[in-house]
N, C-alpha and C positions, 0 to 999 in steps of 0.2 A: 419455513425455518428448517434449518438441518442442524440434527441434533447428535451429537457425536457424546461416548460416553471418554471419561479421562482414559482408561486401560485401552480404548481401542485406540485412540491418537498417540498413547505412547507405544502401543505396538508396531504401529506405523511408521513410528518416527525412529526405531531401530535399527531401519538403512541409512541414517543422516550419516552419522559416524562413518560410515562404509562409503559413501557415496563423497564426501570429503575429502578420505583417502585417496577415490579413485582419481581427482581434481589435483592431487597433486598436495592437497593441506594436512596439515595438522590438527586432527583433535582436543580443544582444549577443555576440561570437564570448568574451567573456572570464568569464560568468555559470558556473556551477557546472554548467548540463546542457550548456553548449556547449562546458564544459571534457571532460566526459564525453565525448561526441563526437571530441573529438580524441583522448583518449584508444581507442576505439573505431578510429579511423583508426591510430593507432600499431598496435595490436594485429592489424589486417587486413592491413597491412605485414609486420608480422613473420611473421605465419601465409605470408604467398606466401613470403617467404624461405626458411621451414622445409620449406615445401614444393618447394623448389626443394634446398634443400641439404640438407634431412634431419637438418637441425638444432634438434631445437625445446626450448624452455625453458617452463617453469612461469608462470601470470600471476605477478607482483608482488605484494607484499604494497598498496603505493599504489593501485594498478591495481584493486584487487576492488571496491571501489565506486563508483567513476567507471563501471567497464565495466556493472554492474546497473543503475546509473542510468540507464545508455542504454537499457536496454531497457525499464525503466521506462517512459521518454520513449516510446521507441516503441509500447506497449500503450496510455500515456494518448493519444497520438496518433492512433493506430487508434481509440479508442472515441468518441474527438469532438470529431474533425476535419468532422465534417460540422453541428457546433453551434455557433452564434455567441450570446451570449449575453454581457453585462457581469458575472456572476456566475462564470461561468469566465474572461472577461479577467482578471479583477482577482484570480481565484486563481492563475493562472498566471505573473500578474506577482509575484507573491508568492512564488510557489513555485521559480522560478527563482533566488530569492537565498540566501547565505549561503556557507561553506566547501565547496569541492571535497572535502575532508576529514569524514567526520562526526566523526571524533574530534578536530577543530577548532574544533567548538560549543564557544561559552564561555559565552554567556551566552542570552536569552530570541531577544535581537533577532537573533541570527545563528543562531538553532536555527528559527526561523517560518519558511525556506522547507522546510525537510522533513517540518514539520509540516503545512503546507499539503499537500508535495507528498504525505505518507499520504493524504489526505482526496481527494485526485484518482486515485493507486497503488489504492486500496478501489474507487471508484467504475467505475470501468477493467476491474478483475477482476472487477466486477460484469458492468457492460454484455456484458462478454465471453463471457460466459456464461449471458446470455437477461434479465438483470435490464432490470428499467424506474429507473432512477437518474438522478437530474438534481442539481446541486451548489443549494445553499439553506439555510436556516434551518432548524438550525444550522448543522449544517455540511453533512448531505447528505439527501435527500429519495429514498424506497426507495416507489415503488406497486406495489401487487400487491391481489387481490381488491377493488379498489374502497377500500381502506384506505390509506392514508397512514404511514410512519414517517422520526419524524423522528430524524435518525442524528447522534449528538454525537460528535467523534471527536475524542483527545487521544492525543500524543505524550510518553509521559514522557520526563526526561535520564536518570535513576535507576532502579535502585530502589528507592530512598526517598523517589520523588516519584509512585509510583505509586499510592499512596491518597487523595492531593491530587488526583491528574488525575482519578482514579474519581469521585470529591465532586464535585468541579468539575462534570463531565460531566453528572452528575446533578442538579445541580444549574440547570445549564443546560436541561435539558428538563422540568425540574419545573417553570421560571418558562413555557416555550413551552405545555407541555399544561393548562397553567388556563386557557388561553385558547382554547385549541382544538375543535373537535366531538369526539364520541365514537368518533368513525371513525380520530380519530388515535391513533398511539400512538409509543413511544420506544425507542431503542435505543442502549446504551452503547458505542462501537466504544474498543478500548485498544491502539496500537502498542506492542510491545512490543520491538519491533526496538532501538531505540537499548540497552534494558536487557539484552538477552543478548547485543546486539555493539556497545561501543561503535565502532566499522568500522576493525580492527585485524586479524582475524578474518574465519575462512570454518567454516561448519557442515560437519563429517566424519560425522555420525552419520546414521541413518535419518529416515523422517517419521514412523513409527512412534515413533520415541524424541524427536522434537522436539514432539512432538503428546501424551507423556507430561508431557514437559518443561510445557509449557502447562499443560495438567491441573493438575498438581502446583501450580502458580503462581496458577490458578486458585480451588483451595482453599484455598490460603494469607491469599486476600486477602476471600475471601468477607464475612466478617466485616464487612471496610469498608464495602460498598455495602447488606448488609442493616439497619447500623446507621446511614444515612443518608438516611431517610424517603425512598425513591424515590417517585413519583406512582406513583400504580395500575396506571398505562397505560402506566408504562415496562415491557415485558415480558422484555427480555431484556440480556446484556452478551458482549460479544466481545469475546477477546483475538485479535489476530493479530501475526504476524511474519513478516519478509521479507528474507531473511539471501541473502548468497553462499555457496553450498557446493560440496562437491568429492564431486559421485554417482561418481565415480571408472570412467565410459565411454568413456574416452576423448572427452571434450570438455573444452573451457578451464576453462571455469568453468557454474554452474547460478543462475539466481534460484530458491530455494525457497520458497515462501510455506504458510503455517500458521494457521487460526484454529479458536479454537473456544468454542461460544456456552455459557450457562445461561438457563434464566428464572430469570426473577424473580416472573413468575405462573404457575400450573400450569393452572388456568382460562381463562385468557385466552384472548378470540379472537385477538385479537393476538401470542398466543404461539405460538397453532398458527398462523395464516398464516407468521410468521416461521420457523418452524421447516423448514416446507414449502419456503419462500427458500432455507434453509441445505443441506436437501436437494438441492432442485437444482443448486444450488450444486458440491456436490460430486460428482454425477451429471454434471455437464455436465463437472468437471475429470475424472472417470474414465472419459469416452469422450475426453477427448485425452491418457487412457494414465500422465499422471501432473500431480501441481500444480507440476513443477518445469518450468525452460524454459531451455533452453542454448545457448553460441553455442561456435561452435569453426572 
């Protein structure tokens, strides 16, 4: 587990602002990650207090996704902050909008910045962990052995919009790989986050039993995407999520993150490069001890 204290994350995170600017954006103190932020500053207030009086209380129920979000920020921050690129401007300008609340989404247009901001959350945990990832058509571009994948990532609200977004995704990289060389290939990424909390909620169980949990979900839906002509050379599909939890070590709160992939070809070279990804992947999260990350 890595365990970050609130003053050190918002030390950190006072290149955000700067690094913005240098994108070409605008600063807004009132947007949804800068609300988060203040939130995060509430919360580092109260910690000196408690630690002064000996007094300390429980986060909020309000408070558990503002606070993840900031640390969110902070990881997308750290993975590229050193990248200036119009493809990340304009996803970050995207990604900063909508409800401080996720359970405040009501509709498409105020659910698109947390949609975006998965598609940057994925990329982040990538980078962070030795991946070559750069944001692109579709939505994310993954190289590894000289191969190319190209990563469709959707956010369902439901779940009952979870078979629409599978289609969709699919669909989307079915029109990109007819066009493509042979070297490319596809990959279905599916947030599942909003579907097992609409952010009301924090995860008390294991990763062992969240990672069932997937499984289980995974099989359920199989059905949809094998009965939706994928291209050849989409190889594989991941679900992830990225929930608040309570690992109960005495820290605040925990970001926990969870994915877990299938092919879709058993042959494919592109299924074993990706797989070899997902390997490392989680090799590189069990040399920092755990996939969760905490602040207190």
């Amino acid at each position: 587990m890595q365990t970050f204290k609130y003053c050190d994350v918002l030390h950190r995170l006072e290149g955000f602002d700067p690094w913005l600017i240098s994108l070409g954006l605008t600063p807004r103190g009132n947007d949804r990650i800068h609300q988060a932020f203040n939130t995060l500053r509430m919360a580092e207030a109260a910690g000196r207090k408690a630690r002064e009086t000996g007094e300390y209380s429980k986060v909020q129920g309000e408070h558990l996704f503002p606070l993840i979000e900031a640390l969110e920020a902070h990881d997308v921050f750290v993975a590229f902050e050193k990248e200036s690129s119009e493809p990340l401007a304009n996803a970050l300008k995207r990604a900063l909008t909508g409800p401080a609340q996720p359970v405040d989404e009501k509709n498409e247009a105020n659910r698109d910045g947390r949609n975006i901001w998965f598609e940057l959350a994925l990329a982040a945990e990538w980078r962070m962990r030795g991946a070559t990832v750069q944001l692109g058509e579709p939505d994310l571009q993954l190289f590894r052995d000289n191969k190319t994948f190209l990563v469709a990532c959707k956010r369902p609200a439901s779940e009952n919009s979870v078979r629409a977004n599978v289609r969709s995704a699919i669909s989307q990289l079915n029109d990109h790989l007819r066009l493509a060389s042979q070297d490319v290939f596809g990959v279905v990424a599916i947030s599942l986050s909003r579907v097992l909390n609409p952010g009301t909620s924090y995860w008390s169980g294991s990763l062992e039993q969240l990672g069932a949990l997937l499984h289980h979900m995974m099989l359920q839906y199989r059905p949809y995407w094998r009965s939706a002509d994928p291209h050849p050379r989409i190889c594989a599909i991941l679900f992830h999520t990225a929930t608040p939890s309570d690992v109960g070590q005495k820290v605040d709160l925990s970001l926990t993150t969870y994915s877990v992939a299938e092919r879709l070809k058993q042959d494919s070279v592109g299924t074993k490069i990706f797989e070899e990804h997902i390997r490392d992947i989680k090799a590189r999260a069990e040399d920092l001890a755990s996939q969760s990350t905490s602040i207190e």
